[in-house]
C-alpha positions in Angstrom: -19.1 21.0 27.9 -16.9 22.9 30.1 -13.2 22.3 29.6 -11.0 21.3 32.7 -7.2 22.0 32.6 -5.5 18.6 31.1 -2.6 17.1 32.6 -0.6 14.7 29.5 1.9 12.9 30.1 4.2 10.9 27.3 4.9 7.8 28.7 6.8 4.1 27.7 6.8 0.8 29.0 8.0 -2.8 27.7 6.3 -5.6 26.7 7.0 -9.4 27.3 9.4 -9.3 24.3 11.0 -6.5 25.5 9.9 -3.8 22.7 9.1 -0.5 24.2 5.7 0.6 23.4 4.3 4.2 23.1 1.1 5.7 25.6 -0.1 9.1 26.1 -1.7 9.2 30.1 -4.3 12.0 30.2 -6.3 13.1 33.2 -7.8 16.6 34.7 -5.6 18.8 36.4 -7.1 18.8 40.2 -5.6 15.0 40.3 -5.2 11.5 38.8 -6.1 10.1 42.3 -9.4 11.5 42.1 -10.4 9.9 38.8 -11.6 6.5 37.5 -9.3 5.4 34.5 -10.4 4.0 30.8 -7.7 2.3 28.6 -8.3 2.4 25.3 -7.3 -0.9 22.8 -7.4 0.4 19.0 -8.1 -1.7 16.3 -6.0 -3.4 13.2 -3.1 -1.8 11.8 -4.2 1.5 14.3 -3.2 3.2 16.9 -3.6 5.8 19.9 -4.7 8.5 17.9 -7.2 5.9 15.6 -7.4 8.6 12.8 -9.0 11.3 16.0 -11.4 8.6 17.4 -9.5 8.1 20.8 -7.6 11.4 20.6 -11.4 13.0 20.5 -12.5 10.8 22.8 -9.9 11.2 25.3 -10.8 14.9 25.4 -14.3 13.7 26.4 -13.6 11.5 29.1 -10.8 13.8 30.9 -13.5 16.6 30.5 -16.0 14.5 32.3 -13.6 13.4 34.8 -11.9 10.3 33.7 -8.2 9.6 33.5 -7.6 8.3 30.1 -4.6 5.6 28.8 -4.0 5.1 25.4 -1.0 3.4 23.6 0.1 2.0 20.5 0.6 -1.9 20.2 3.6 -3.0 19.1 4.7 -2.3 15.3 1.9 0.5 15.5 2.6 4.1 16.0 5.5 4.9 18.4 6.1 1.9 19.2 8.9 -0.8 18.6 8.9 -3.5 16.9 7.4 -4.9 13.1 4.0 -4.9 12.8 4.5 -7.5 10.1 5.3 -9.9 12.8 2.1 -9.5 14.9 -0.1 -12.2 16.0 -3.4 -11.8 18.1 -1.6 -13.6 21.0 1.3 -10.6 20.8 -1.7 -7.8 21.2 -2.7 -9.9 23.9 -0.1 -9.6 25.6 0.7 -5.6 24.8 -2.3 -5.1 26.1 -1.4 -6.8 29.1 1.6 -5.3 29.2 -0.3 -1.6 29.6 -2.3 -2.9 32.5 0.7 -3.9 34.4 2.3 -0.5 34.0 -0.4 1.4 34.7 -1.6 -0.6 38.0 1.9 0.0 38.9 1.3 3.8 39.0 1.2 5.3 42.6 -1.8 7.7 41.3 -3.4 4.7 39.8 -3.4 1.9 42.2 -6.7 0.8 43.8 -8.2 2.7 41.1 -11.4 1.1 39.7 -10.3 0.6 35.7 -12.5 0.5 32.6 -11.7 -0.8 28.8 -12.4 1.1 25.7 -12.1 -1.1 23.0 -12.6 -0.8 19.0 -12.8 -3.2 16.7 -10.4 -5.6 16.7 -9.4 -4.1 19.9 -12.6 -5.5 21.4 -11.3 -9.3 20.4 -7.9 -8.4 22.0 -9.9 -7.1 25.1 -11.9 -10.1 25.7 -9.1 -12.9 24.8 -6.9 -11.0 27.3 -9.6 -10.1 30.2 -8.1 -9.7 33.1 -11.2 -9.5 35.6 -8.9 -9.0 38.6 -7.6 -5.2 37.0 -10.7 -5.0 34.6 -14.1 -3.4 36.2 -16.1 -2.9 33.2 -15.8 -2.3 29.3 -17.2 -0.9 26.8 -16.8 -2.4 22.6 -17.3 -0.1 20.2 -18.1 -2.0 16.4 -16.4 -4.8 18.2 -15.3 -7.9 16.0 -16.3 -10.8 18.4 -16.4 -12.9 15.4 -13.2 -12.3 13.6 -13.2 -15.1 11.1 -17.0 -13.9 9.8 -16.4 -10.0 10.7 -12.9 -9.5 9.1 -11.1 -12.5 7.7 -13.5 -12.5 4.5 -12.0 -9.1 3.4 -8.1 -10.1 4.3 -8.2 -13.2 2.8 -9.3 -12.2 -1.0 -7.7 -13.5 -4.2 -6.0 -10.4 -4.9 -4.8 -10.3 -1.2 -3.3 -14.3 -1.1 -2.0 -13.0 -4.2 0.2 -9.8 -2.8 0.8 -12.2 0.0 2.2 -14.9 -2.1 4.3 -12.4 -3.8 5.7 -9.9 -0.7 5.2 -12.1 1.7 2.6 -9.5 3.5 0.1 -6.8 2.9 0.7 -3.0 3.1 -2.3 -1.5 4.9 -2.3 2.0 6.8 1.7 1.9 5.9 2.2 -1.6 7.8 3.6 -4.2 6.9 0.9 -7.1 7.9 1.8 -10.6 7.8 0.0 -14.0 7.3 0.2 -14.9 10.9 -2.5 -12.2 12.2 -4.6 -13.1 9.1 -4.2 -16.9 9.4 -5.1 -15.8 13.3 -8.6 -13.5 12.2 -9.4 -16.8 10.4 -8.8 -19.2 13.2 -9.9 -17.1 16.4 -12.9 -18.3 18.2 -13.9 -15.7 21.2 -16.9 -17.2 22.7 -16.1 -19.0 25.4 -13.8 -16.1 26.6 -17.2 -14.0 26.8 -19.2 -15.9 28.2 -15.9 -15.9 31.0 -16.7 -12.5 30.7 -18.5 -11.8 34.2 -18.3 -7.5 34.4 -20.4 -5.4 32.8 -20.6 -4.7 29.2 -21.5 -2.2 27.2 -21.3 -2.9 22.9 -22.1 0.3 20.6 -22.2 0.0 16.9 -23.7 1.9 14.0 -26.2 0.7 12.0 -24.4 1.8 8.7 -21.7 -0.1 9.7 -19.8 -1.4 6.1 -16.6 -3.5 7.5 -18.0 -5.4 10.3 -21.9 -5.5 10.3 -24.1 -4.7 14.0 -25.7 -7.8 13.7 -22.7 -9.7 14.7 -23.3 -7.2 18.3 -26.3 -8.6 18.2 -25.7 -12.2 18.1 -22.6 -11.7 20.3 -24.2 -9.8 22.8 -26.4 -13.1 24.5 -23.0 -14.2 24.9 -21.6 -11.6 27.9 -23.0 -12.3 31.4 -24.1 -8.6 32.3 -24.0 -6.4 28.3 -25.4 -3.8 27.1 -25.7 -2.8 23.6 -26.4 0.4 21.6 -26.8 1.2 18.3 -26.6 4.3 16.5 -28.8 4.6 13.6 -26.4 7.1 11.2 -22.9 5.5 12.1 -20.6 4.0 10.1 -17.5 1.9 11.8 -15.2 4.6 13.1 -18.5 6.3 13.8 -17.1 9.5 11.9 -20.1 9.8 9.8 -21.0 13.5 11.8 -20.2 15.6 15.1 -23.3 14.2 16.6 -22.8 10.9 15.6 -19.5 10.9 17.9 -21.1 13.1 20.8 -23.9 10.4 21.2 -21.1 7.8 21.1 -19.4 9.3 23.7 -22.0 10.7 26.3 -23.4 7.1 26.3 -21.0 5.7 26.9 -19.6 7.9 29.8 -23.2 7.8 31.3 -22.9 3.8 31.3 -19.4 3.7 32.9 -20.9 6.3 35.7 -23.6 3.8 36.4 -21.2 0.4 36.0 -17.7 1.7 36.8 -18.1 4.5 39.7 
């Protein structure tokens, strides 16, 4: 693919709590105004960069002509605050929080605006959709059932254990607390999907070890307008090779330029 010349710009904003959190706006050179924006959620205990998912990804999009959004939830990255305090209604609410700003931008108003969500990102997406702002959206190895995809593994004996003792878990050098983990255990997202009245579009690898594709599968029946795809060689952060992340990516751009253009 041909490279375009990159505009990136640093950028802050506050949440409802008053924390600033950290975003990186992206977009091609010729002009903001010209381009369809995706904001990307990352996942649990992640961030903007998601170990060179987004960062990659970001490239992609702005290369095919997207504006891209990314920022790190609070606790997470650049970003104020202690993760260790985090509940799935605080995400909810940074993620809200980036959709306010970003409406707000002169370059970006009246702009129609996509989600790129992964992972947990995907639950944060769907319990916060904002259908008013939110034109389409695409889930990649979404957990749409958090208390079978991901409370199982965080709530071990060894884990209640470290939690009983420290009073939380270190994980990617956070500090995470029993709230978000009593929350992955309690969260039910289904009738906020089926609410769910934009287009959809769910991509998950088949070699998948944290959270397995057949939970896209059975979540998919619940969206009004999904999509799914499923990539034989992937594993979650779909990392497994180069072209394991180019057929990640070109799908999905060719199913935003048919559901978000």
């Amino acid at each position: 693919m041909y490279k375009v010349l990159m505009v990136e710009k640093n950028i802050n904003f506050r949440n409802n709590r008053g924390f600033s959190l950290s975003g990186v706006l992206q977009y091609p050179k010729k002009s903001s105004e010209e381009c369809p924006l995706l904001v990307f959620v990352h996942g649990f205990t992640g961030d903007k960069e998601e170990k060179g998912l987004f960062s990659e990804a970001a490239e992609y999009f702005v290369n095919a002509g997207y504006a891209v959004l990314r920022f790190d939830m609070t606790g997470c990255g650049d970003s104020e605050g202690e993760f260790v305090d985090t509940t799935l209604k605080g995400q909810v609410k940074d993620l809200q929080a980036a959709l306010e700003y970003i409406c707000k931008e002169d370059s970006i108003k009246e702009k129609r605006i996509g989600l790129v969500a992964f992972s947990l990102g995907a639950t944060i997406s769907i319990m916060g959709f904002d259908p008013e702002k939110i034109s389409a959206a695409s889930f990649w190895s979404p957990a749409l059932f958090p208390s079978e995809d991901m409370h199982p593994r965080y709530w071990t004996n060894t884990i209640q254990k470290e939690l009983s003792t420290n009073g939380y878990l270190k994980k990617s050098n956070l500090k995470v607390g029993r709230k978000i983990i009593n929350d992955l255990g309690e969260v039910d997202c289904t009738e906020d999907m089926k609410r769910i009245k934009t287009p959809v579009f769910l991509v998950h690898g088949k070699q998948d070890s944290k959270i397995n594709y057949k939970s896209t599968t059975k979540g998919k029946s619940y969206f009004f307008k999904a999509k799914s795809k499923f990539i034989v060689n992937a594993d979650h952060s779909f990392r497994s090779s180069k072209k394991v992340r180019q057929d990640l990516f070109k799908s999905t751009e060719q199913w935003f330029n048919t559901s978000l253009l």
